[in-house]
N, C-alpha and C positions, 0 to 999 in steps of 0.2 A: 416826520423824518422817515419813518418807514415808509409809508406813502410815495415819497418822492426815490425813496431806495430802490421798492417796484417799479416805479415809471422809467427809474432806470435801465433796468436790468430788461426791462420788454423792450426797450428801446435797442440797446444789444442785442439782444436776440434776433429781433426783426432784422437789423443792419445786414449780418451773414445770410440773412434770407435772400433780402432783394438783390442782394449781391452774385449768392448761387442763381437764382431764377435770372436775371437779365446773364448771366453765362448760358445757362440752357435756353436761352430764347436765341443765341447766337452759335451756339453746337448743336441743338439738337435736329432744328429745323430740314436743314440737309440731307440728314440720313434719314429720318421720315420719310421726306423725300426719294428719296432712295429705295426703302422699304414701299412707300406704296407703288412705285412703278414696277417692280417685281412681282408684288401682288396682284396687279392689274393684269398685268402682262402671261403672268403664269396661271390665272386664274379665265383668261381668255381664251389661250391656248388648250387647257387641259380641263375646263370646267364647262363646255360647251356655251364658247364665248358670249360668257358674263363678263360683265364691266362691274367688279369686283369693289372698285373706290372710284371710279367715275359714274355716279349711279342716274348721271339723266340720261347718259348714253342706254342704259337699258330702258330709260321714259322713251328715248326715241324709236327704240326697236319694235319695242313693244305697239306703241301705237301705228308704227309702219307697217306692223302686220296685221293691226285689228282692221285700219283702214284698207288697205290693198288686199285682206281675204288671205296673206301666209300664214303658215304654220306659226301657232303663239310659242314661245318659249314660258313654259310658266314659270322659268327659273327667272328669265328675266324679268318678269310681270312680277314677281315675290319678294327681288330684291330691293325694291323703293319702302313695301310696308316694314320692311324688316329691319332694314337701315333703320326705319322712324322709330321702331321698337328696342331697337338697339342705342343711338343716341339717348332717348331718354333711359332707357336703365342705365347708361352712364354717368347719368345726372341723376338717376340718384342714387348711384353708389359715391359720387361725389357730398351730397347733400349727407348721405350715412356715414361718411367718411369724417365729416366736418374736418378735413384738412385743405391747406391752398398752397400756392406757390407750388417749391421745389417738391415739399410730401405728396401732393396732392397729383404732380406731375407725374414722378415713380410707382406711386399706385395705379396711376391709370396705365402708365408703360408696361406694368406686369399683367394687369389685365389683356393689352394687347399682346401681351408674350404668348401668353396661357392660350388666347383664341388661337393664335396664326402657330403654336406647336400642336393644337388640335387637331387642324387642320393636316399636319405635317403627317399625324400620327393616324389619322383616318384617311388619308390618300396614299399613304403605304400601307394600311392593312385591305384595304378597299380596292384601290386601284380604279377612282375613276374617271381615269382618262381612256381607259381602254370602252369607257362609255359614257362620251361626253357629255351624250344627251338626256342619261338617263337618271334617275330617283337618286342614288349615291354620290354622284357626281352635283345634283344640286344641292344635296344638305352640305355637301365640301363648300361650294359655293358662296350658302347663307352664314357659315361660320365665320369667312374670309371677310364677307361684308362687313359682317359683326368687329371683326377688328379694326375693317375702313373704319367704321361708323367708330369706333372708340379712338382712332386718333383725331378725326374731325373734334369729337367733341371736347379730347385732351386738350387742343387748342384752344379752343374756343375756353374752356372753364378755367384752365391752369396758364395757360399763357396770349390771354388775349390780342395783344399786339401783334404774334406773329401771323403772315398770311397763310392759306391753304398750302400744305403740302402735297395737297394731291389733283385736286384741281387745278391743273396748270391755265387757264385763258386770261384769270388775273395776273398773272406774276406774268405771259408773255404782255400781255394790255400795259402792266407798269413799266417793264422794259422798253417798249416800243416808245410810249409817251417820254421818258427820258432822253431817250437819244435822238426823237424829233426834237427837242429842246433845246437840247444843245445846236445840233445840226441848222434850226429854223432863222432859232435866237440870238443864235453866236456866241454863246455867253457858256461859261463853265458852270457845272453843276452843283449847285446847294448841298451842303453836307449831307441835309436829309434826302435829295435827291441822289446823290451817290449811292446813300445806306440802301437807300429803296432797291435801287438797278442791281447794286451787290448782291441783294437776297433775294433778288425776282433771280437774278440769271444764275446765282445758286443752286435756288429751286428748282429752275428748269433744266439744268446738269444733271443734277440728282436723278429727277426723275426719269431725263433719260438715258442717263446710265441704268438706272434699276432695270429699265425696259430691257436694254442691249443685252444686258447679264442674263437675266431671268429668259429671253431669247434663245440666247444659247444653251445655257442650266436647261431650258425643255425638252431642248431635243437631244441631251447627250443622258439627263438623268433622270428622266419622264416625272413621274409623282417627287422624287426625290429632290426636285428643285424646289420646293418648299421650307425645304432645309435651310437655304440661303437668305430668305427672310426674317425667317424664323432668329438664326443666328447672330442678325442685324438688327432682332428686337430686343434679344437679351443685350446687345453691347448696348443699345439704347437707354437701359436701365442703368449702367455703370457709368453712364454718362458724368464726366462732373465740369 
């Protein structure tokens, strides 16, 4: 009896989990979203553009200029190993954590809080945008990455269904596929077809709203537009 009194009671338990977590797999996505187009964007503009969370655009940079003889950016040649160093310590702060779902989510969101206020907090004592290109301005950089890289890998361990936040070529590829669909087939759209288009052209709002914002926040508040991710990573965590 007791036996089956436990199988109970974890059975409960679990219930309000999967429950919280498929809510943050449909709240949180967005504003990720949102956050990492900021971060991309402001870290373009003011970090002697680095691709902050689009990290093969710096594979392309990089090799455009190994090949064609320009100037390397080592910043951007540093951000691919750093990323990979960065996902995996997120796995295993995950793996140290032994939590999943909703716990498992908010731990990583504070993780990315703590990087991208880092960030916040060395690009206004530092200031480097006033040197885009230089040494200060890429360790801002690597940090900012470091938070890409922990919402990538949030997804991926804590909510695996949801797609890239910040990658946007899938969510437009899912979008486009959809509405040939309809368009080709004549036929209305599959629930799960709906769900899809819904959260691809979410994501792709988000993201570039985050851009537009963070645009603007550059050039009115220089370093100080960091601020506005930053403060989009803490609601992240309040998320419920």
């Amino acid at each position: 009896m007791a036996t089956l009194a436990g199988n109970s009671d974890a059975l409960g338990d679990a219930a309000p989990s999967v429950t919280e977590l498929s809510r943050l797999e449909k709240r949180l996505p967005p504003l990720l979203s949102v956050i990492a187009g900021m971060v991309d964007l402001t870290g373009f503009f003011t970090l002697g553009n680095i691709f902050t969370a689009h990290i093969t655009g710096n594979l392309v940079l990089a090799a455009a200029a190994a090949v064609h003889g320009g100037p390397l950016n080592l910043a951007q040649a540093l951000a691919i190993p750093v990323f990979m160093i960065a996902v995996a310590a997120t796995w295993l702060i995950a793996r140290a954590s032994k939590t999943h779902g909703p716990v498992l989510t908010r731990l990583l969101l504070i993780v990315q809080f703590v990087l991208l206020a880092a960030v916040l907090i060395f690009s206004v004592v530092t200031r480097p945008s006033n040197q885009p290109h230089g040494l200060i301005a890429g360790i801002a950089a690597m940090i900012a990455v470091c938070a890409m890289a922990c919402q990538y890998a949030l997804l991926r361990l804590a909510m695996p269904q949801v797609v890239s936040t910040a990658v946007m070529t899938g969510n437009l590829t899912n979008a486009v596929l959809a509405l040939m669909q309809v368009t080709l087939n004549r036929r209305s759209l599959t629930a799960a077809d709906t769900e899809r288009l819904k959260s691809s052209l979410s994501l792709l709002v988000g993201f570039l709203l985050g851009c537009l914002v963070a645009a603007v926040a550059v050039s009115i508040l220089a370093d100080w537009a960091w601020s506005l991710p930053v403060a989009l990573a803490a609601l992240a965590i309040v998320v419920r």
